[in-house]
FILO-731963 format. One record per residue (C-alpha): x, y, z. Coordinates in pm, whole numbers, plus 50000, padded with zeros to 5 digits. Example, Ala and Ser with C-alpha at 12.3 -4.5 7.8 and 13.67 -1.06 7.14 Angstrom:
BEGIN
512304955050780513674989450714
//
This chain:
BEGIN
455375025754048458385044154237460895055254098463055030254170461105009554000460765033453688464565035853686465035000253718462614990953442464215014553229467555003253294466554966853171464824979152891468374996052794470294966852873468234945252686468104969752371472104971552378472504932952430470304929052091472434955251946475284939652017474174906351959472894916851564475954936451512478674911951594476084879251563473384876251424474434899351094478144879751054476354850051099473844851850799476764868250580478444837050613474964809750570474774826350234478164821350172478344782250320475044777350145477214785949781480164759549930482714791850096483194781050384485774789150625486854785251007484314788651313483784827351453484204837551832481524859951960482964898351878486024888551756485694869451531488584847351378490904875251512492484851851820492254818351599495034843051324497044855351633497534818151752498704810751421500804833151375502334829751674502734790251624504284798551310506834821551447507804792451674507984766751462509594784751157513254790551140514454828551082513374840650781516674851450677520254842850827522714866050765522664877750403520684855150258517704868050117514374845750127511274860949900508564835150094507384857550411503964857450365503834818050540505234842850850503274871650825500084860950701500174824950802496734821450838495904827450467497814799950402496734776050603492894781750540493594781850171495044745350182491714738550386489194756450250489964757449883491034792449690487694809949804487094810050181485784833650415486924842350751485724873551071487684898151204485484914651456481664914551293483594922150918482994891450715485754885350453486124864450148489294858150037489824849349658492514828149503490954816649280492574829248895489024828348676487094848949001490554879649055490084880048617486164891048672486864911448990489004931048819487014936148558483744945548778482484979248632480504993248920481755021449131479505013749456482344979949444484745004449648487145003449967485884990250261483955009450530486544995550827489385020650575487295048850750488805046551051491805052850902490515086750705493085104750925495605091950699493895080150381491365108450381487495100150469485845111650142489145107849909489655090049564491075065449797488065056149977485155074249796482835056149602480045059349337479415094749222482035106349445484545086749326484145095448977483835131749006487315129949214489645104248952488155127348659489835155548818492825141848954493945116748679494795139648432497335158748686499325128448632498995119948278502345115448082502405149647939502275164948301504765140148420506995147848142507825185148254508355169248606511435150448545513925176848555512355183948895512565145448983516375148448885517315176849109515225160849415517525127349357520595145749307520655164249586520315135549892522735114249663524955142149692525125131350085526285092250005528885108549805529905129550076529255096250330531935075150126534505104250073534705105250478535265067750517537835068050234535545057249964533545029450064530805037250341527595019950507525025037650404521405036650526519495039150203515725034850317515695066950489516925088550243514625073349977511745083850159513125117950208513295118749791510035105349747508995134349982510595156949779509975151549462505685142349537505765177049745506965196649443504665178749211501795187149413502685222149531505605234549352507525262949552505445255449879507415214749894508785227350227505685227050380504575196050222507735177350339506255190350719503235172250590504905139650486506815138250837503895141251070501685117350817504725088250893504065094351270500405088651208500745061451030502895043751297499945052151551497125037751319499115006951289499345000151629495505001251587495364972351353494414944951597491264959951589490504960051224486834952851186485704963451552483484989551548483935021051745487125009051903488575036651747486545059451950487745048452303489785084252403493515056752415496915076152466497235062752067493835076451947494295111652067497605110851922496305101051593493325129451630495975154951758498065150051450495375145651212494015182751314497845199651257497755179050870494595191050838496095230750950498865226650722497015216650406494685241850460497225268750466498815255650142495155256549986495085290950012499135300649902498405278049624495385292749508496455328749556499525319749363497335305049098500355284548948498495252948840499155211148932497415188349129496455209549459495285236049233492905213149043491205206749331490845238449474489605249349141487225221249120486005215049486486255251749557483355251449848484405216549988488015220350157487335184350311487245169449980490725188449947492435178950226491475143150192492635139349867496225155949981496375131550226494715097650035498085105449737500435117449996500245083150136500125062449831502035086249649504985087749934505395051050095504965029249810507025043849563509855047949826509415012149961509894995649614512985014649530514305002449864513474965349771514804967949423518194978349578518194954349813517574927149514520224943949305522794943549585521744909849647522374897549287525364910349112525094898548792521694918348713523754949748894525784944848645523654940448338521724972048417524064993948540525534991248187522374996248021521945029648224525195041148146525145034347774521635050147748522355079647974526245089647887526745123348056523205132148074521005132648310517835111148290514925124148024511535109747981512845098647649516155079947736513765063848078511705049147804514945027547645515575011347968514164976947899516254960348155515444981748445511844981648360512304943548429513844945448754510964971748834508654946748714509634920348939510544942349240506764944849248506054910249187507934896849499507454933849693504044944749602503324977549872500314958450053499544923950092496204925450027494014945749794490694949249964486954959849874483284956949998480024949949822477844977149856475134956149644474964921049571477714911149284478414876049139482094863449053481814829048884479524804349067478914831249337476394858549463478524875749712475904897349931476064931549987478104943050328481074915850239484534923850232486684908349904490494903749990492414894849708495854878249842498334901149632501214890149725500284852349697498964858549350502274871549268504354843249379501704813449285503974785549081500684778448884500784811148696504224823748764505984787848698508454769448961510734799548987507654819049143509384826549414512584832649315514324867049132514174866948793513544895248605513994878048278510124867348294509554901548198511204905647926508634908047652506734928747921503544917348134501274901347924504154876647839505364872748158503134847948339499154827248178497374850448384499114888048332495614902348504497244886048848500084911948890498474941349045501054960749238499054994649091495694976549219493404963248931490074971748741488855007148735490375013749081493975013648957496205036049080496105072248914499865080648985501395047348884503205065648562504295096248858505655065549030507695043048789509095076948643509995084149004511215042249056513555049848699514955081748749516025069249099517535035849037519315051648726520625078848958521915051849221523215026648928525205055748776527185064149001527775038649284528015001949301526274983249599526374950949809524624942650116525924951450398527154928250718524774939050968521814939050695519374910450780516294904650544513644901550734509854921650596507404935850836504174949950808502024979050924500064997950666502594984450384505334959950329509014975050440511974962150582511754956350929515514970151018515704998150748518544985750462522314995350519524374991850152527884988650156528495016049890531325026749650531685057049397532115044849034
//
């Protein structure tokens, strides 16, 4: 044979060996997820080759966005965006049933609804029943071996060590910390209003990010929070860049193609990595204790492990917390009377002091507002995991390799648990705290659910109090003229033009 002929029979043995690569890996594999899942009555819509159900979403949503009116008109402020976001979900849900599957890419997906199946995921016990593989190609930002997105062993080894950095007792000697970081950018509206002669437009959203910054920075490495503020800036241009990448959500190794985006995100990815590194060693030289030192104590030989970790709480840490104290300003300028009621609550329980861990604890009515911030705002819409073994929910085996979406914002705004006012403000529903507040209290998950829960969820509603107490205090609020409600998404919930309050010293 020449060897033309070698090189040609070569060349269709390699074609034909991709092809059936291809065709298992976005075919074949997808396609017997989803028989076992028919066979069990989930069914959902008809897959494309490689993409899945990814174009059949984007024609929805784009038919939705035609069809539905603005979701907000001037300052009136709608809670329902999910039916333009997420329309999809929706739609297959009112064809499919509460459980239904669904392809993006070769990732199969079932998405629950159903109340008795969320009640035993989130009581599912086994630590392989982690975040999905598809997260990894966002370990830039979340970390790739992080108590974020670790599993089994891993995952345990990392929430023993990290949990206890933000136990009560820690977070207790953080307030007055907390305090000063709050004080000092609402110094600036104060300054803002004394220039316009007392009342001022004042773009809120920013600045609570910058406190959230602030105050997680110091928590995690005390004196060296500059530096971690560096951190937090270049980790919001990163996550801008690995949203633009979320068309591509369960397509494998598009993340790989060398994109103006993807070298961006690798470019500042490598100077996060740099940075943490550096404040890995001033932090351990110092020897001064908290959450960066626990790990470098503990995973001493494994600076990956580290700098993950900085990264995965950074990021859930930093947005969230700074996204729902946003929202609950919005909803208090946007309702009055409950400005009222809790501003006087604050200032009978606070006086002339400043907030304490012990006079946070008395303020029952802005726990409620908290409370349902998160209900109608939770920070993602969907709270997502993969079987890394076969599990059954209910009636179902769900095979290993699926992805579970649970629908959190949905569940939170679902008249059959929450009542007809489920998508309406009203903190009230609250008021004898969660188990009271709706038949299924296992539904509200803005922490997450099950042994996955958030570790720093005490960090952040100390942060959420301490803030809103802060703001209540010493300014009164309305929305402003050119504020228009409308919610976007990339990696979580915010609003899509930032929030301007029209703002007045008490």
């Amino acid at each position: 044979m020449t060897m033309a002929g070698v090189f040609l029979s070569l060349s269709v043995v390699g074609f034909t060996c991709l092809f059936l690569y291809l065709y298992n890996l976005f075919w074949w594999r997808p396609l017997q997820l989803r028989k076992k899942l028919q066979d069990q009555g989930i069914n959902g819509p008809a897959p494309s080759f490689f993409f899945g159900n990814t174009p059949e979403i984007k024609k929805i949503q784009l038919e939705a966005q035609a069809t539905k009116n603005q979701q907000s008109i001037g300052n009136r402020v709608s809670h329902d965006y999910m039916s333009r976001l997420f329309p999809h979900i929706e739609k297959w849900r009112a064809e499919f049933g509460p459980v239904f599957s669904f392809t993006m890419g070769n990732m199969v997906i079932v998405c629950i609804c159903d109340f008795d199946m969320v009640r035993e995921f989130s009581q599912c016990k086994s630590t392989e029943f982690g975040r999905p593989e598809y997260l990894r190609g966002r370990g830039t930002l979340l970390g790739y071996d992080s108590i974020v997105t670790a599993k089994g062993n891993s995952w345990e080894t990392q929430r023993k060590v990290i949990a206890p950095e933000f136990f009560n007792d820690k977070i207790k000697g953080m307030v007055d910390m907390m305090v000063e970081s709050a004080v000092s950018v609402l110094e600036k509206w104060e300054s803002q209003m004394e220039e316009a002669g007392g009342v001022a437009s004042v773009r809120v959203d920013e600045d609570l990010k910058s406190i959230s910054a602030e105050m997680l920075s110091k928590a995690c490495f005390g004196s060296n929070y500059v530096i971690g503020n560096e951190i937090f800036s270049k980790m919001l241009v990163l996550q801008d860049l690995l949203s633009r990448q979320r068309a591509f959500v369960g397509l494998p190794g598009v993340r790989h193609i060398p994109t103006k985006t993807a070298r961006g995100i690798l470019r500042i990815g490598k100077e996060i990595d740099q940075s943490v590194l550096k404040l890995m060693d001033d932090d351990h030289n110092a020897d001064k204790g908290g959450f960066l030192q626990a790990l470098v104590d503990h995973f001493n030989h494994e600076s990956s492990v580290i700098i993950d970790n900085c990264k995965g709480v950074f990021l859930s840490g930093h947005e969230t917390t700074a996204t729902a104290a946003t929202f609950a300003l919005v909803l208090l300028a946007h309702y009055p009377e409950w400005q009222e009621r809790v501003r006087a609550e604050v200032v009978e329980i606070l006086g002339n002091q400043a907030p304490s861990m012990d006079n946070l604890h008395k303020m029952k009515l802005l726990s409620m507002v908290i409370y349902e911030t998160l209900r109608l705002y939770p920070p993602v819409p969907f709270f997502p995991r993969e079987t890394m073994e076969e599990l059954k929910f209910g009636d179902f085996l769900i095979p290993k390799g699926i992805n579970i979406w649970l629908p959190i914002t949905l569940l939170h705004q679902d008249p059959a648990n929450w009542g007809d006012d489920a998508h309406e403000f009203h903190p009230e529903r609250f008021e004898n705290g969660i188990p009271s507040a709706c038949k299924h209290p296992n539904l509200f998950m803005p922490f997450g659910t099950g042994i996955r829960n958030c570790v720093g969820q005490n960090f952040g509603m100390t942060e959420l109090k301490i803030v809103l107490s802060i703001v209540l205090s010493k300014f009164t609020f309305s929305l402003s003229p050119e504020y228009k409600h409308t919610v976007t998404y990339g990696l979580f919930f915010k609003p899509q033009h930032g929030v301007q309050l029209k703002m007045e010293k008490i």
